[in-house]
C-alpha positions in Angstrom: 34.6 -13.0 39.6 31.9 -11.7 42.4 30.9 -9.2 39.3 29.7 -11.8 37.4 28.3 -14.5 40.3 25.9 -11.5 41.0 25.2 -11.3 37.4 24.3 -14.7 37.8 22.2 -15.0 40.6 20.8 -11.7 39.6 19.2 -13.6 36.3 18.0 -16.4 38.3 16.3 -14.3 40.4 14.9 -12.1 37.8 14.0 -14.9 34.8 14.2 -18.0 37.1 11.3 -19.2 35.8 12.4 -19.9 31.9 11.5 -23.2 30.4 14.3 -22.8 27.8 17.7 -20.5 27.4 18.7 -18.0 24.8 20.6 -20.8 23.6 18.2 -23.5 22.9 15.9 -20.9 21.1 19.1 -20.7 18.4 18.8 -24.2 18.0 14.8 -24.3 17.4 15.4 -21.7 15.0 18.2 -22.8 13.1 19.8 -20.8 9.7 17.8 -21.2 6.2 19.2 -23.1 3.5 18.4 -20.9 0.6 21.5 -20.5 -1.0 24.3 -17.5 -1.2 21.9 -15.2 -2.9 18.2 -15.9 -1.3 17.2 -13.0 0.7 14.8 -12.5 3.9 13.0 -9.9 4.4 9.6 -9.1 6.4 7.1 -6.7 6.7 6.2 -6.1 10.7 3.7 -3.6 11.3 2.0 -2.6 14.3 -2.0 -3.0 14.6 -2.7 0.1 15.7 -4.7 1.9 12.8 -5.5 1.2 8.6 -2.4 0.0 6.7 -0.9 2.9 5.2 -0.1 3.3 1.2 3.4 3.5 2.6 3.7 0.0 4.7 1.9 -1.4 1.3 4.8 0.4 -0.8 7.0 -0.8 1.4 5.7 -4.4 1.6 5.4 -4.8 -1.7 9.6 -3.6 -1.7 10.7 -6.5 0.4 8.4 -9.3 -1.0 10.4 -8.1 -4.3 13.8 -8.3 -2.9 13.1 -11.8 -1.5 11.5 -13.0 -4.1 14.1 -11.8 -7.1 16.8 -13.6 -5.2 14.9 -16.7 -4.4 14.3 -15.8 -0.7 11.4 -15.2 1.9 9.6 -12.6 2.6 7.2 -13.2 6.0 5.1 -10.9 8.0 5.7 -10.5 11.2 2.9 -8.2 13.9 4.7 -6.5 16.1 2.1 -5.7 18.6 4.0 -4.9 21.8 1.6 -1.4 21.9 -1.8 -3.0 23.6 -3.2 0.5 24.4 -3.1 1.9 20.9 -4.0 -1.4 19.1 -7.4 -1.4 17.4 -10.1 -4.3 16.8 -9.3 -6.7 13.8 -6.2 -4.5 13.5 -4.3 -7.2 12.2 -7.3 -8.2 10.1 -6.9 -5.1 8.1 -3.3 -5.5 7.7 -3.2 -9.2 5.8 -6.6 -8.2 3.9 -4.9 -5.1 3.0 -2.0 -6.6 1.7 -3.7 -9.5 -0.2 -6.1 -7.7 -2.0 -3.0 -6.0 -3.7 -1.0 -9.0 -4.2 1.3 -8.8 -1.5 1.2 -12.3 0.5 3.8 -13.7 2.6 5.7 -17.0 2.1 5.2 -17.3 5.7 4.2 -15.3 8.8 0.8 -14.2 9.7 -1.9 -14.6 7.2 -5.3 -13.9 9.3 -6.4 -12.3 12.5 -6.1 -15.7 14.3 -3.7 -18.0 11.9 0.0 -17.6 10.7 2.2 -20.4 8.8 6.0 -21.1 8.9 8.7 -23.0 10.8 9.9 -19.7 12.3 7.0 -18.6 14.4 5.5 -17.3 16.3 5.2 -14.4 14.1 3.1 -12.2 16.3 5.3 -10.7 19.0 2.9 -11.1 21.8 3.0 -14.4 21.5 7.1 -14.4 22.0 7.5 -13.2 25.6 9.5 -16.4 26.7 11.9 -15.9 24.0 12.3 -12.3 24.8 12.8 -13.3 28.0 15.7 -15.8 27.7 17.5 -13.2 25.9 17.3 -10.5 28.0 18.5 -13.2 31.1 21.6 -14.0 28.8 22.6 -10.4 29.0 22.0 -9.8 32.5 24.1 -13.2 32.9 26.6 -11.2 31.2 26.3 -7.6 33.2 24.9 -6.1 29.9 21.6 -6.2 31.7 20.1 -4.8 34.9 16.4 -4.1 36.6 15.7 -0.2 36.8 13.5 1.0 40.0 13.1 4.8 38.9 9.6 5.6 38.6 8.4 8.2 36.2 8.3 11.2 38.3 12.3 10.8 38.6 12.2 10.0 35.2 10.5 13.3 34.4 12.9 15.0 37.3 15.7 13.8 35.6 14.5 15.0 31.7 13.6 18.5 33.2 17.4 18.9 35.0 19.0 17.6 31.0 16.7 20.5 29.4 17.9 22.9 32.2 21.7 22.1 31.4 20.9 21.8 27.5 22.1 18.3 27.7 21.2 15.1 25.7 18.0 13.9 27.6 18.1 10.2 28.7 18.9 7.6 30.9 22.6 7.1 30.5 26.1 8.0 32.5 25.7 10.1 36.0 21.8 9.2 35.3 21.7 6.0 35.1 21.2 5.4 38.6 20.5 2.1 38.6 23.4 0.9 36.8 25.5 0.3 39.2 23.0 -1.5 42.3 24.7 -4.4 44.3 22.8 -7.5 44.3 21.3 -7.7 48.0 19.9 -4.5 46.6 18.0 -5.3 44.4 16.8 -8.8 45.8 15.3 -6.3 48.6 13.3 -4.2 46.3 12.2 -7.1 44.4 11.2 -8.9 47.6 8.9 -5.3 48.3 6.8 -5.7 45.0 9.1 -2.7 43.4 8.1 -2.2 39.9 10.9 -2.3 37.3 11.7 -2.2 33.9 14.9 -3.8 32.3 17.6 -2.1 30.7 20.3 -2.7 28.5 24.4 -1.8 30.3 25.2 0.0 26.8 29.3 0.2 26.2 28.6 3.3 23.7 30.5 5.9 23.6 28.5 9.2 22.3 32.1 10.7 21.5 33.0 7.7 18.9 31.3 6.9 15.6 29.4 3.8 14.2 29.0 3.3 10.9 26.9 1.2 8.4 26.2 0.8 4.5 22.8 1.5 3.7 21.3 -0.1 0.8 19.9 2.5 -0.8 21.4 5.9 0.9 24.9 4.4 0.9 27.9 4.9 3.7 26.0 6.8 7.1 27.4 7.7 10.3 26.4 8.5 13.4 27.2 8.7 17.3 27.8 5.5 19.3 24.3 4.7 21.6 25.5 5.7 25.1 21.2 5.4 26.7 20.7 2.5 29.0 17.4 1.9 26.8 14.3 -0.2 28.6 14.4 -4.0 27.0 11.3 -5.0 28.9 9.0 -2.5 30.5 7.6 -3.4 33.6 4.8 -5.7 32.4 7.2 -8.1 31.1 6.3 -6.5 27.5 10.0 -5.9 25.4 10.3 -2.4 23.7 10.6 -2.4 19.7 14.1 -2.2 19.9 15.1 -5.3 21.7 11.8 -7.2 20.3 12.9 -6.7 16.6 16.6 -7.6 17.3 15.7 -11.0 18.5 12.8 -11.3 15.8 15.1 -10.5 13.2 17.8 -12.4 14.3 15.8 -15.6 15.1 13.1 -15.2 11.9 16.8 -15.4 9.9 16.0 -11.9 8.7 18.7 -11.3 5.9 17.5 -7.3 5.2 15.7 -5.1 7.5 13.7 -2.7 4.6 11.9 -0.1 6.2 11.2 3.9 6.5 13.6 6.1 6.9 12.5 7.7 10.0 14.2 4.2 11.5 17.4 5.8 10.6 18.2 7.2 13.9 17.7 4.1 15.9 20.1 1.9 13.8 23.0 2.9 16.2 20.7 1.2 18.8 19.7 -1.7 16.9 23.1 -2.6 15.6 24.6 -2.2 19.4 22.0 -4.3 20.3 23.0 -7.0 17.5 26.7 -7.0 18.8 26.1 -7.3 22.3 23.4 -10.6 21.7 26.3 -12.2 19.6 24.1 -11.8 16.2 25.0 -11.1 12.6 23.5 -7.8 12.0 20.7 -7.8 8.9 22.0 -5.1 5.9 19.6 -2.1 6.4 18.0 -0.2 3.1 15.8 3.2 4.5 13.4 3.8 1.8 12.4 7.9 1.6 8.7 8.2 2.4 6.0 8.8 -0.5 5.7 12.5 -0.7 2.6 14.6 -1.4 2.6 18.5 -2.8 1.0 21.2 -0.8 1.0 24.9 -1.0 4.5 24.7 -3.1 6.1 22.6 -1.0 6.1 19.0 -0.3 5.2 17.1 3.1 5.0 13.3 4.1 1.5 11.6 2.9 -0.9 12.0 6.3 -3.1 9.5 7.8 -4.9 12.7 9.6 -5.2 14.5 6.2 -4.9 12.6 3.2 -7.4 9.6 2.5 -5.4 8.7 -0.3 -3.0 7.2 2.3 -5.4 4.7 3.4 -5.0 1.4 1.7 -8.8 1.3 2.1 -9.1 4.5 -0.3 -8.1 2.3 -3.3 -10.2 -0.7 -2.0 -13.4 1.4 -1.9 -12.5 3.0 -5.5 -11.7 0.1 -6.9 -8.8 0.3 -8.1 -7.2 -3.2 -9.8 -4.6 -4.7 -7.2 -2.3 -5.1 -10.6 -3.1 -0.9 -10.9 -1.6 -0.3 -7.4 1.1 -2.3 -8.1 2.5 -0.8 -11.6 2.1 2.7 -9.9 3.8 1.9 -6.5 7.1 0.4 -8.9 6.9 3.8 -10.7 7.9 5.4 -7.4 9.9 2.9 -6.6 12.5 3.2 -10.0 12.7 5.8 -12.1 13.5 2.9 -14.5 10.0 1.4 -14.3 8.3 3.4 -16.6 10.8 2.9 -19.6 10.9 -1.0 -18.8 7.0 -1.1 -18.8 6.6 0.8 -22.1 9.4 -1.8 -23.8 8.1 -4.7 -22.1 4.0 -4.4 -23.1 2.3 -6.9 -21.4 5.0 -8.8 -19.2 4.5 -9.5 -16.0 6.1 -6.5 -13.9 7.7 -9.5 -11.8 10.5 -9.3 -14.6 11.4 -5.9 -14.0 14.7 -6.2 -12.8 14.3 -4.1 -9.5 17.2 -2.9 -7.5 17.1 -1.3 -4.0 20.6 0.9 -4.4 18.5 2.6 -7.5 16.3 3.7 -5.5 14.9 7.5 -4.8 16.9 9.7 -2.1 14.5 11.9 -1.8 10.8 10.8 -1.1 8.8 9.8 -3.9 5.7 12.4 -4.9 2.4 10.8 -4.9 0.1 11.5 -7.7 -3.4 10.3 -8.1 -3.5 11.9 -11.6 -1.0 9.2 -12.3 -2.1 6.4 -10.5 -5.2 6.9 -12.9 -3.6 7.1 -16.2 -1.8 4.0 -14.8 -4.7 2.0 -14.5 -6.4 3.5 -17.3 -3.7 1.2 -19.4 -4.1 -1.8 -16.9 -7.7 -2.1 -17.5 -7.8 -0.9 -21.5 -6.3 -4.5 -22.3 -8.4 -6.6 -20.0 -10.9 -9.3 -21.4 -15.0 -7.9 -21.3 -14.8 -11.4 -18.8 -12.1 -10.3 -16.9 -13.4 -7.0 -16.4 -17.2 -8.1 -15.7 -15.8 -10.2 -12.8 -13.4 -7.9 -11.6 -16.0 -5.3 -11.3 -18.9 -7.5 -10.6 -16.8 -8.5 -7.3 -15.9 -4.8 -6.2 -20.0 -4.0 -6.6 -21.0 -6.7 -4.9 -19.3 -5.2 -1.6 -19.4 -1.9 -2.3 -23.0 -1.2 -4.8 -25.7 -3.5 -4.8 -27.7 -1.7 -7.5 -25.1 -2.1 -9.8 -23.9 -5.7 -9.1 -27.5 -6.4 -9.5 -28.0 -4.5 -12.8 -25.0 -6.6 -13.8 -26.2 -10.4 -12.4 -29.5 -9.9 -14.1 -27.7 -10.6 -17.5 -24.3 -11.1 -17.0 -24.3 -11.4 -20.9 -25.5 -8.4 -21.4 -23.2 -6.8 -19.6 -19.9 -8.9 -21.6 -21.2 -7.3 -24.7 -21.2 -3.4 -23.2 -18.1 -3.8 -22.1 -16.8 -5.1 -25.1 -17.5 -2.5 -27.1 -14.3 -1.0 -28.5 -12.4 -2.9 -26.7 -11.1 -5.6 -28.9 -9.8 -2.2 -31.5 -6.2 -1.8 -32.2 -6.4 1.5 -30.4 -8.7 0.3 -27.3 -10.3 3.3 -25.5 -9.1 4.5 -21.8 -11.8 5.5 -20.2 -12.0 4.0 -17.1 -9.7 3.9 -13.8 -11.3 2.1 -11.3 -14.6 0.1 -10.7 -16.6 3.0 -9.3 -16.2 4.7 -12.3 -18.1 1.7 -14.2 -21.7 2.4 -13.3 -21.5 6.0 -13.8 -19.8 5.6 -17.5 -21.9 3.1 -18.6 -25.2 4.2 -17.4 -27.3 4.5 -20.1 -27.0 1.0 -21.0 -29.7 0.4 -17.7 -32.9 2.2 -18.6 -32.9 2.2 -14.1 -30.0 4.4 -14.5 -30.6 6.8 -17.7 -30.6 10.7 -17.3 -32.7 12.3 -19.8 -31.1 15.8 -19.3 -29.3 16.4 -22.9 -26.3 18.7 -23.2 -26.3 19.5 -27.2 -23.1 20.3 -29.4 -22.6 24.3 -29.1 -23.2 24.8 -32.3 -26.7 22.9 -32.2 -30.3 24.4 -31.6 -32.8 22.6 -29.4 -34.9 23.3 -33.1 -32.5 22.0 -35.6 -31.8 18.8 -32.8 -35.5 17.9 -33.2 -35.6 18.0 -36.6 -32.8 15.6 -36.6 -34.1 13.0 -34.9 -37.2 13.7 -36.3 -36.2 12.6 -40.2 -33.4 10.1 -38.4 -36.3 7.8 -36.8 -38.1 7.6 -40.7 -35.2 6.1 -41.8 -33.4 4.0 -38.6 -33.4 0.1 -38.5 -31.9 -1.9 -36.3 -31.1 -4.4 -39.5 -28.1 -1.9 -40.7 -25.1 -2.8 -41.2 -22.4 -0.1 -40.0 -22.0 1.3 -43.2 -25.7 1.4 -43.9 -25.8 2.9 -41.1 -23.6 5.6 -41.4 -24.8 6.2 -44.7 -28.3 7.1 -43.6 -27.0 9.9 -41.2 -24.8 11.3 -44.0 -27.8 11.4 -46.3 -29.7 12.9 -43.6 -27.0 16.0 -43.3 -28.0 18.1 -46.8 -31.5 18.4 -46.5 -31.2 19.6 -43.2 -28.7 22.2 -43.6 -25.4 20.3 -42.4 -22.4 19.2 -44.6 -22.0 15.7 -45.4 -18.3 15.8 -45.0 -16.3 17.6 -42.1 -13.9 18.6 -44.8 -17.2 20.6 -46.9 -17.7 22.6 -43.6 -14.1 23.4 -42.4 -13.8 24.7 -46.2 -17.2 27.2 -46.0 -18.5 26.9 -42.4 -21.0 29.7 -43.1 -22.7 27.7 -45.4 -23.9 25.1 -43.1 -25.4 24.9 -39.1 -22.8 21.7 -38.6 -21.7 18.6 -40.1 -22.1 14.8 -39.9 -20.1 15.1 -37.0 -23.0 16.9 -35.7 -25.6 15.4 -36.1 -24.8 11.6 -35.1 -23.5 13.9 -32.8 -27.8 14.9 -31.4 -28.3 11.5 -32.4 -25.7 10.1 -29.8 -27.2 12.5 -26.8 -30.4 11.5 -27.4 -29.5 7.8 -27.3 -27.0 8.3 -24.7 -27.6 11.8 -22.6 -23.4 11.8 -23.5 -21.1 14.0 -25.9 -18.5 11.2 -25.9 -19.2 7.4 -26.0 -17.6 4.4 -27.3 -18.9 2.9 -30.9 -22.1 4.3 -31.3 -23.6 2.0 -33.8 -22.5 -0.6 -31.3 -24.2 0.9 -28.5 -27.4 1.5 -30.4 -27.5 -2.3 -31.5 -26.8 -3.3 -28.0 -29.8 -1.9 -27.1 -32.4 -2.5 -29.1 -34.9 -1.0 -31.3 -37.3 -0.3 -28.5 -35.2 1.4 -26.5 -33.4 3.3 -29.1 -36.9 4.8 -30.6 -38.4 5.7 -27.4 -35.0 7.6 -26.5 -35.0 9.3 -29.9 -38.8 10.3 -29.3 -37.8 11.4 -25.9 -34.8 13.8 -27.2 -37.9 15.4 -29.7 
């Protein structure tokens, strides 16, 4: 009985203060009604750098899982680290994940403003609730203030590494465990920093176990370390901050990396001893990247590929992202996709238990092909806007080039693009003013790179007899049929079929010389539709390119 009077008066005298109990915040934050089936998920990074392709991948996981089941999926900042935290960190994290279509039902959707009955949702904002839980435990002698100072810390470390022991704070080092009351009311009377820890029951010796989502049945040793709850400024640790977080947020399943694994013994200990319904956990592999033979976690420090800012500053199309994150995330996607043309990848049937073991290999070869067949079906509109809004942040010459005559540029980007066979050419925004640059007489190169087979000579002499005969008035046909006509007296076959037969009869073919024709228009081997191109851009132009290529 005088066990737990102290524990008592210990809590008063430690969280007197509290405006509200552990209790009342379970009321204020009552259970959703969403059903059997709806599941709640979150995505709570830490503001302390750029938003890793990873915490999109896995973002974009959980907003699946909740929506698919008719749930939530909120985002939470977990922003306990002050020191490390940079400006407009969390900024970067909701602009991040909206400009790849990954909002939040509710949570935090700005540097300053979040949404939701549940909130706060930034955990600096939370210390009072943290607080009232860590009183209830002391109230229950699962809680007690810690005096030791870092040097004994340190002391204590160096002596485990000596014996080859588990370092620590737990059993024979745990010397704070077991204070009386008067104490601790001294040192707290002397200004004696302390940090407050968790009594943990564990038992290294005995097992817990769990069912992972995705990596199935794990088990592990019990938690036996005393761990800090709050640290000395009153700030809680991750541990004991997401418990409560996901316990009063409602949080259904707990997706995240799998480096998390080897703190679930803490966080589930942690779950029993507040009273709370643990979340199910699913431990998603990390996205892999290939180097020297081998394979090694994506880097912030080496790869800029693992910036979400990297595909920002490309320009890659949020829906481009999206189809090649779900590629890594099921091997099924791919097949689905190819079956299902043109639906919405929201009715891909995603499952988290299908997912990779092993970490998922990054690609950016793929990625491109990817978007390569996101953009090939896209409207000339929806393209011109799309990329119109990526220049206008990140190239002024071209958005400017493209607001002149908006137009203009519709019908450039149009060309072969309503085909049965539309043309792939193009993987991101930035690759638009360089592929498309002889459209803009600001932007033409004049430097001509001939067909190997073709002499500087018999390329002049070309466009020499072509510009007799061109008009802007031809039809395609006409058109064509001018540069066949073109071929004999000149030396090259009409038909490719003619010179495959006797190539030592001729210098090329047709091929060859819309081929010179094409350069000199273009400064480019390989365009779209080149009678669309030329039409597109005028007589003028046209002729004083062809005299130019002479």
């Amino acid at each position: 009985m005088k066990f737990m009077t102290d524990c008592k008066a210990l809590a008063a005298l430690i969280f007197g203060d509290l405006a509200k109990t552990a209790r009342e915040y379970e009321e204020m934050y009552p259970p959703r009604n969403l059903g059997g089936n709806g599941a709640v998920t979150r995505f709570a990074p830490s503001p302390t750098g750029f938003l890793h392709i990873g915490g999109l991948f896995t973002a974009m996981i959980s907003k699946r899982v909740a929506k698919q089941s008719g749930g939530v999926f909120l985002l939470r900042i977990e922003d306990t680290d002050k020191k490390r935290e940079v400006e407009n960190g969390v900024a970067g994290i909701t602009r991040g994940l909206s400009d790849f279509g990954v909002t939040a039902n509710e949570g935090v959707i700005s540097q300053t403003e979040e949404t939701g009955d549940y909130g706060p949702y930034v955990q600096s904002r939370r210390g009072e609730i943290y607080r009232a839980f860590a009183k209830e435990l002391m109230e229950k002698g699962l809680a007690y203030p810690c005096f030791c100072s870092e040097e004994c810390l340190s002391q204590t470390r160096q002596t485990q590494e000596a014996n080859k022991q588990k370092t620590g704070y737990y059993g024979q080092y745990a010397v704070c465990r077991d204070l009386e009351y008067d104490q601790v009311k001294t040192l707290i009377e002397q200004n004696a920093p302390y940090v407050v820890r968790l009594k943990s029951p564990g038992d290294e010796s005995k097992k817990v176990a769990f069912n992972d989502v995705i990596k199935g049945r794990i088990e592990m040793p019990q938690n036996d370390s005393d761990i800090v709850l709050l640290k000395a400024d009153g700030v809680p640790t991750y541990h004991f901050a997401h418990a409560v977080d996901d316990h009063l947020m409602r949080v259904t399943h707990v997706i995240r990396g799998d480096e998390w694994i080897s703190s679930v013994p803490v966080h589930l200990q942690l779950f029993e001893l507040l009273g709370f319904a643990p979340p199910r956990y699913a431990h998603i592999a990390p996205i892999m990247k290939e180097e020297d033979g081998g394979k090694r976690k994506l880097s912030k420090r080496k790869d800029p590929e693992a910036a979400i800012d990297f595909y920002r500053e490309r320009g890659y199309p949020r829906q481009s992202v999206a189809e090649y994150l779900l590629t890594l995330a099921s091997s099924g996607y791919e097949q689905w996709r190819r079956c299902n043309p043109g639906v919405s990848d929201g009715e891909f049937p995603f499952e988290l238990k299908k997912m990779s073991l092993s970490g998922a290999l990054f690609d950016l070869a793929k990625l491109n092909d990817v978007s390569k067949n996101v953009i090939c079906p896209m409207t000339a509109e929806d393209v011109l806007a799309q990329v119109s809004e990526w220049a206008r942040e990140y190239d002024a010459e071209f958005y400017s080039l493209l607001s002149v005559d908006p137009e203009y540029a519709k019908a450039m980007l149009s060309i072969d693009r309503y085909t049965k066979k539309p043309r792939k050419d193009i993987a991101c925004w930035s690759e638009v003013k360089a592929y498309y640059s002889y459209f803009f007489d600001s932007l033409f190169l004049e430097p001509r790179e001939l067909p190997e087979n073709i002499s500087k000579a018999d390329a002049a002499a070309v466009l020499e007899r072509y510009l007799t005969v061109y008009s802007a008035d031809d039809s395609k046909d006409g058109w064509f049929a001018k540069i066949k006509d073109l071929c004999e007296p000149l030396g090259f076959a009409r038909e490719v079929k003619a010179y495959k037969k006797n190539p030592e009869d001729y210098k090329g073919h047709v091929g060859d010389v819309s081929g010179i024709i094409r350069v000199a228009v273009t400064a480019r081997k390989n365009t779209p539709d080149l009678y669309e191109i030329m039409k597109l851009l005028g007589e003028q132009r046209v002729r004083q390119r062809i005299g130019l290529g002479m």
